[in-house]
GUKETOR-409046 format. One record per residue (C-alpha): residue in one letter; x, y, z. Coordinates in steps of 0.25 Angstrom, whole numbers, padded with zeros to 4 digits, always signed. Each point is the difference from the previous one (the first is absolute). Example, Ala and Ser with C-alpha at 12.3 -4.5 7.8 and 13.67 -1.06 7.14 Angstrom:
2
a+0049-0018+0031
s+0006+0014-0002
END
This chain:
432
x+0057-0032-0665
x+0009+0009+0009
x+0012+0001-0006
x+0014-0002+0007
x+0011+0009+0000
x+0014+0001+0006
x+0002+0015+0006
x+0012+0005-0006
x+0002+0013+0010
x-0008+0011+0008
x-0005+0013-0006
x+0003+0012+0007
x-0014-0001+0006
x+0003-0012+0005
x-0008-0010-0010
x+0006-0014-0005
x+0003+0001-0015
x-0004-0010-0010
x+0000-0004-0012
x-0012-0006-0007
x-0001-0004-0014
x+0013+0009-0002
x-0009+0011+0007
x+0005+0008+0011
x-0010-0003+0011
x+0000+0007+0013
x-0002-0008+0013
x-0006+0004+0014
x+0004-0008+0011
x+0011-0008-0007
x+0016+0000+0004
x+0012+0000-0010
x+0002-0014-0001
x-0012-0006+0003
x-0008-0008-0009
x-0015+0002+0001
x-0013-0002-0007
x-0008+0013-0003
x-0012+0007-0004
x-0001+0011-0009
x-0009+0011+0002
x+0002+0010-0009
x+0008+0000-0014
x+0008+0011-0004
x+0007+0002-0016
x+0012-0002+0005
x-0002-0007+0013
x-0010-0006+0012
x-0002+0002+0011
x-0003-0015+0009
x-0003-0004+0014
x+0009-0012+0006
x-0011-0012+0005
x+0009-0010+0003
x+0016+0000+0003
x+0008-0013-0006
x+0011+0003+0004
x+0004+0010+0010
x+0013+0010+0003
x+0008-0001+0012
x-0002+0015+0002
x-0017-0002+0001
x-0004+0004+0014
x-0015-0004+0007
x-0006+0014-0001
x-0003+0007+0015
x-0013+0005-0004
x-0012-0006-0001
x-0005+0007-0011
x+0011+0001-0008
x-0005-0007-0012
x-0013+0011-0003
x+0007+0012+0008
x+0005+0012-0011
x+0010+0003+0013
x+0012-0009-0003
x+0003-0007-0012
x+0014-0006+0005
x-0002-0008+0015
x+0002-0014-0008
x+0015+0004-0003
x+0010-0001+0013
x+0003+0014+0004
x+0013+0000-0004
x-0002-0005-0012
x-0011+0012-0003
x+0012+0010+0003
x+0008-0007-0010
x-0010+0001-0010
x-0002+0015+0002
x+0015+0001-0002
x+0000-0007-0013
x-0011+0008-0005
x+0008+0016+0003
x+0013-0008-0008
x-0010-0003-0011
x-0006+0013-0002
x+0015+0007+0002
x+0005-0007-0010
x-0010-0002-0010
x-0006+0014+0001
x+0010+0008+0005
x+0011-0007-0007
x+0009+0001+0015
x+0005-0009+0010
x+0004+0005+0012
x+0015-0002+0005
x-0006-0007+0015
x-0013-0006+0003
x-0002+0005+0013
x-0006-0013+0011
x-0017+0000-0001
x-0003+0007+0012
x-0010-0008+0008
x-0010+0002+0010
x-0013-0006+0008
x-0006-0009-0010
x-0015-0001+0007
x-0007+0011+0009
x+0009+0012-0009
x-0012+0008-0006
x-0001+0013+0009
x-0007+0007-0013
x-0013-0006-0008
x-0012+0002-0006
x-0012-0009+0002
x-0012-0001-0010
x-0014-0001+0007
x-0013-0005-0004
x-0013-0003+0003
x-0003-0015-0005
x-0014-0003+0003
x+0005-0016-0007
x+0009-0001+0012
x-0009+0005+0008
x+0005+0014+0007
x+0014+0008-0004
x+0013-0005-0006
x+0013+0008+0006
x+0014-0004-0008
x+0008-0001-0014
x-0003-0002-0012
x-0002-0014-0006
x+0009-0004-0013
x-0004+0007-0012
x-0014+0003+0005
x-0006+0012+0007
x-0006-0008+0010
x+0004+0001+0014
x+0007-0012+0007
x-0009-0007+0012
x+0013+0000+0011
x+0000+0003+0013
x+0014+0001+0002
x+0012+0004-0008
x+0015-0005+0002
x+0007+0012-0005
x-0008+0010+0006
x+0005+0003+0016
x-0006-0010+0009
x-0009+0011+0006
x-0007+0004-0012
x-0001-0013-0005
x-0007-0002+0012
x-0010+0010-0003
x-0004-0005-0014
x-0013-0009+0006
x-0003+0012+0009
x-0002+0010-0011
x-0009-0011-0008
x-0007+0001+0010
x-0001+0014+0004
x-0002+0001-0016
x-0013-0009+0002
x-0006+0011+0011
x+0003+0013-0009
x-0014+0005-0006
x+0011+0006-0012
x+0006-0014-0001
x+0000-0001-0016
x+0006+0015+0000
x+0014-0003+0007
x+0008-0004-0012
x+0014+0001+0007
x+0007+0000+0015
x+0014+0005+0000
x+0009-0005+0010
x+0014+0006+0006
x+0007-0006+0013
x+0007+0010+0005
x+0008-0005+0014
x-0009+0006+0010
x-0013-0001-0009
x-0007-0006-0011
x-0010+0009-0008
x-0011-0006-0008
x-0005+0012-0010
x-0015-0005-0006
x-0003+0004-0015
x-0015+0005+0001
x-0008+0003-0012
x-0010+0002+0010
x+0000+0005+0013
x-0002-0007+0015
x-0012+0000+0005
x+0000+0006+0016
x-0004-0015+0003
x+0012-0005-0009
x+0009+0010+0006
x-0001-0005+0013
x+0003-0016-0004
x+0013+0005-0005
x+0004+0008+0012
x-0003-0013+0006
x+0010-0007-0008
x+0009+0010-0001
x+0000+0001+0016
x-0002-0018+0000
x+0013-0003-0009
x+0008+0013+0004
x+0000+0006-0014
x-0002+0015-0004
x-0009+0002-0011
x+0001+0010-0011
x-0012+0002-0010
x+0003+0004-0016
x-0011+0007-0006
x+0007+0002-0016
x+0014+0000+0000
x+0012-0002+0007
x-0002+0015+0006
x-0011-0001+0003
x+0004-0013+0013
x-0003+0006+0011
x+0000-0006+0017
x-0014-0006+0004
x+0004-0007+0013
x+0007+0002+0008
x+0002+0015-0001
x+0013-0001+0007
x+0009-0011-0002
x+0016-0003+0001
x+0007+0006-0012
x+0001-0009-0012
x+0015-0002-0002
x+0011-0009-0004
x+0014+0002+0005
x+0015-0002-0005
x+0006-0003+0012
x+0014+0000-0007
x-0001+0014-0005
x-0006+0004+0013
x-0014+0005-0008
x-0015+0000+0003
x-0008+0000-0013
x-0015+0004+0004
x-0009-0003-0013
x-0014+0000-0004
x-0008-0013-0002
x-0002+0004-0017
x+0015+0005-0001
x+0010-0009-0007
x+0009-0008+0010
x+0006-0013-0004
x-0008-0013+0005
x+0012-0008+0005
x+0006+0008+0014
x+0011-0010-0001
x+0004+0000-0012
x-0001+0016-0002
x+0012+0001+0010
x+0008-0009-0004
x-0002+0008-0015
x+0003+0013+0005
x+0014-0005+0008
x+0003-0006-0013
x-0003+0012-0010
x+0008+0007+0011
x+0012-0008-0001
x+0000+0001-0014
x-0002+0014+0000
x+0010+0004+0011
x-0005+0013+0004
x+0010+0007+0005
x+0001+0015+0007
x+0001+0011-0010
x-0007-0009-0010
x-0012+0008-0007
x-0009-0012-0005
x-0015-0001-0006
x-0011-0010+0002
x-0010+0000-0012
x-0012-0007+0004
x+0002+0003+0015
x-0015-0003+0005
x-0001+0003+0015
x+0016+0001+0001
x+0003-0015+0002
x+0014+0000-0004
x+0002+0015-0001
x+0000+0002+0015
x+0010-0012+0002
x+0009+0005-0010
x-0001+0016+0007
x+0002-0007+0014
x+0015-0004-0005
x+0001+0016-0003
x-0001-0001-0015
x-0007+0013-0006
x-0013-0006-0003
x-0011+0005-0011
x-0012-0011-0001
x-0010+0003-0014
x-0013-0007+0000
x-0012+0003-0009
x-0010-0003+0012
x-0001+0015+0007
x-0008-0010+0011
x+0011-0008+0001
x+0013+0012+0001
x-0008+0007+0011
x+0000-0011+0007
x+0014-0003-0004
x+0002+0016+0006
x-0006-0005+0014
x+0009-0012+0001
x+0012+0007-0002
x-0003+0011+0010
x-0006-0010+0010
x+0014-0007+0000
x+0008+0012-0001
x+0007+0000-0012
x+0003+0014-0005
x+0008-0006-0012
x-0011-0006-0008
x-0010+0009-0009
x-0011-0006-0010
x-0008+0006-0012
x-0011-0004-0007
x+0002-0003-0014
x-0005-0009-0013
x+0012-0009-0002
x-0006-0007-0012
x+0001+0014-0005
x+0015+0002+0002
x+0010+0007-0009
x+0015+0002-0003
x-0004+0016+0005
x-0008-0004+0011
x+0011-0011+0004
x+0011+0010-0002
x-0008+0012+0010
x+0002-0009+0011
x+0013+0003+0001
x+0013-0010+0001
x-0002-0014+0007
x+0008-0008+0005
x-0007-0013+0001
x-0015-0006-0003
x-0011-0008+0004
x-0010-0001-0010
x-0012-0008+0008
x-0014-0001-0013
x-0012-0006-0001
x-0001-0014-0009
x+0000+0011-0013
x+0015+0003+0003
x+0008+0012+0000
x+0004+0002-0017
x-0002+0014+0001
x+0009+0001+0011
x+0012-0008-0005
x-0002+0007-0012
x+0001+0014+0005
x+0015-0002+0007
x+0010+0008-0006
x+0012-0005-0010
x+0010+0006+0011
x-0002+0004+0014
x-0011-0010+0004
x+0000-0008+0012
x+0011-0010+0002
x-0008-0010+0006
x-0015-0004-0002
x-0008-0009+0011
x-0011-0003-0010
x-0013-0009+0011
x-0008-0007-0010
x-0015-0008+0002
x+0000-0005-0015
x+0014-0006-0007
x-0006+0004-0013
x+0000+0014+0001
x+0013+0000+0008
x+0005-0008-0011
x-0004+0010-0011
x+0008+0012+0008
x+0010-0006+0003
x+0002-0001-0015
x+0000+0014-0002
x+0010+0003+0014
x+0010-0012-0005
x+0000+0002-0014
x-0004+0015-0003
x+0005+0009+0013
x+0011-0010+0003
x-0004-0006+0012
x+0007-0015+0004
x-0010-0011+0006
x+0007-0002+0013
x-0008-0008+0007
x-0016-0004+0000
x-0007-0009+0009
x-0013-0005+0004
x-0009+0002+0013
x-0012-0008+0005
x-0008+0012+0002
x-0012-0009-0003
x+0003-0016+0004
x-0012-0012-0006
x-0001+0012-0014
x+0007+0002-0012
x+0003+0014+0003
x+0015+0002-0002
x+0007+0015+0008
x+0013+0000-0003
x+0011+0012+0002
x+0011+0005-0007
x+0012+0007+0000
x+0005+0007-0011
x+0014+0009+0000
x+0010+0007-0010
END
C-alpha cells in the first residue's frame, strides 16, 4: 500500500518534503501543504526519494502545468507552482543558505526581479538521438532522472521560433545517413539570428550536407557544425549571416558573440540584472573598478560606459578577446581585460592590481573563495557587487567577506533567471 503524507515544505530543488515513518522523504511533484499519496522509488540511509501518484489535497498556489510534457521532461521541474509563488521560493532558499551557511542576513531583501515567464530561453542545449523504437530521431531535453531523450515536439520556455523547429529537426534527424552520431545541437537566438551548431562525431555526408542547407535556408537558421570541442564550431551554411548579437540598449552596447560562448539564457531578465548591479555599484567617473569573472564583458562594458576605469579578468582567453572586440566596437577606451586563473588568486596577485575603488565579482556555480579571501585587511574595496548562479557558494563567501574582511551584508536578492526550475541567481551587495 502507497503511503500517505502531508508535505511539510519545498527543498531548494523544488521537491515536496515528507516524512514517512519518521524518515525524511523527498517528493516530486508535491506543494508545501498538500497532502498526497506517493510511490517510493529508491531508499536512501537517511532518506527517499518518491514520486507523487495522486494529490488529496491540493495547495492554493498549484498551477495546471503549460507544457505538455511536463511530467517526463528533465527541462522544468516547477510549472505546477504559480509563478509568483516559484520566485518566492527561490527567495526563501538564498536566506536559508545565508543564514545557515554563511551565518549573515542582509540589512534589505532587495524586490525579486521578475521577467517573461514562458518563451524566455534564448540559450539551450538539446540532446539528439536515433531511436529506432520511435521510429526515426528524438530532438529535446532530458527526461527526469534518466538519460533518455524526451519525445516533445515543442517546448514552452524555449522562444517560440525554436520551439517550432523541435519537429523539424526530428525529422531532418531521420534523413542524416550519421544520424546515431549527432549527440548534441546547441542553440543561441541572437536578435537577428538564431544558430544552430550540430555536435558530429562523424561527418556529413555531400548528400547530408545538402538536406541541411535545405533546412537551414527552409527555417532561416544558420548552421554551425562542431567537430570536438567548443573551438572547434565552425559556420556550415550559410557562409554569411547577420551578426550574432544581443544589445543593451540602456547602456547604448552591442554585444556580438559566438554560438559556444557563454551569454546568459534569459535576454530580459540579463538587463534588468545589469541595471540592478549598476545601481548597486554606483559607478561613478574617476572610479577605478574590477570585474572578476568578466566573460564577454556583459557588465564591464556598462560599468566603463558611465566612465569608470574599468579592468575585466576572465580565465577564458576565448572569451577576453572577445571581451577586447566588444569594447573597441563600442568605443570605449576606458575599459582593459586580462586573462587570468581566478581560482588561483592570491593576496600578492590581488594586491598587484593596484587600488580599487569598487567590485563586481560575477563566478561560475563554484564561487569566488579565493577571491574574497585574497582582499586586503586595509585598502580593499569599499564596495562589492558580488552576481551569484548558486546561493550556496555565495553563502560560503560571503562568510569569509562579513565575518573575516569586514564586509556588512547590505542587501541580497533573488532573480528569475530561469522561471518553471529550481535554479536560484541572486545578487549581492556588500560595503565597509
Amino acid at each position: 500500500m502507497n503511503p500517505i503524507v502531508d508535505i511539510l515544505s519545498l527543498d531548494h530543488e523544488g521537491h515536496g518534503v515528507a516524512r514517512v515513518d519518521g524518515k525524511v522523504t523527498f517528493v516530486d511533484g508535491a506543494l508545501a501543504g498538500e497532502r498526497a499519496e506517493i510511490a517510493i522509488y529508491r531508499k536512501h540511509a537517511k532518506y527517499n526519494s518518491a514520486n507523487a501518484i495522486a494529490i488529496l489535497k491540493t495547495s492554493a498556489q498549484r498551477t495546471e502545468p503549460r507544457c505538455k510534457y511536463f511530467d517526463r521532461c528533465g527541462g522544468c521541474s516547477m510549472q505546477h507552482l504559480d509563478a509568483s509563488a516559484q520566485v518566492a521560493a527561490k527567495q526563501r532558499v538564498l536566506e536559508e543558505n545565508l543564514a545557515r551557511i554563511g551565518k549573515v542576513r542582509p540589512d534589505t531583501i532587495l524586490t525579486a526581479l521578475h521577467g517573461p515567464s514562458w518563451g524566455y530561453r534564448h540559450r539551450a542545449r538539446l540532446s539528439a538521438r536515433w531511436v529506432d523504437k520511435k521510429g526515426g530521431g528524438l530532438v529535446g531535453f532530458r527526461e527526469k532522472r534518466s538519460s533518455f531523450i524526451t519525445d516533445m515536439a515543442s517546448c514552452e520556455v524555449l522562444t517560440p521560433d525554436v520551439s517550432a523547429l523541435i519537429q523539424p529537426l526530428r525529422e531532418l534527424i531521420g534523413l542524416l545517413s550519421n544520424a546515431d552520431r549527432i549527440p548534441q545541437i546547441e542553440v543561441a537566438v541572437g536578435e537577428h539570428v538564431t544558430v544552430l551548431v550540430f555536435r558530429l562525431l562523424e561527418p556529413w555526408t555531400d548528400d547530408d550536407a545538402a538536406k541541411v542547407r535545405m533546412f537551414a535556408d527552409a527555417h532561416r537558421v544558420q548552421i554551425w557544425e562542431q567537430k570536438k570541442g567548443p573551438e572547434t564550431a565552425r559556420p556550415f551554411w550559410p557562409d554569411i549571416a547577420p551578426e550574432l548579437s544581443y544589445s543593451l540598449p540602456e547602456f547604448d552596447l552591442v554585444m556580438p558573440f559566438r554560438p559556444t560562448e557563454f551569454t546568459q539564457v534569459n535576454a530580459a531578465m540579463n538587463r534588468a540584472l545589469i541595471r540592478r548591479a549598476l545601481r548597486l555599484l554606483d559607478p561613478q567617473p574617476g572610479d577605478r573598478i574590477a570585474d572578476l569573472f568578466c566573460g564577454l564583458g556583459n557588465f564591464t562594458l556598462p560599468i566603463a560606459r558611465g566612465g569608470a576605469d574599468v579592468l575585466g579578468i576572465e580565465g577564458s582567453a576565448e572569451l577576453v578577446a572577445r571581451a577586447r572586440e566588444n569594447a573597441l566596437r563600442n568605443q570605449l577606451p576606458n575599459v582593459r581585460f586580462a586573462v587570468d586563473n581566478l581560482f588561483d588568486m592570491t593576496p600578492e596577485k590581488f594586491a598587484a592590481l593596484g587600488h580599487l575603488d569598487k567590485l563586481l565579482i560575477d563566478p561560475p556555480r563554484s564561487g569566488a573563495i579565493e577571491v574574497v579571501k585574497s582582499l586586503p585587511e586595509s585598502g580593499a574595496p569599499q564596495r562589492i557587487v558580488y552576481v551569484s548562479c548558486d546561493p550556496a557558494t555565495l553563502a560560503r563567501d560571503a562568510e569569509v567577506l562579513v565575518h573575516v574582511k569586514g564586509y556588512r551584508l547590505e542587501a541580497a536578492g533573488v532573480a528569475n533567471m530561469f522561471p518553471h526550475t529550481a535554479h536560484v541567481e541572486s545578487i549581492a551587495l556588500f560595503e565597509r
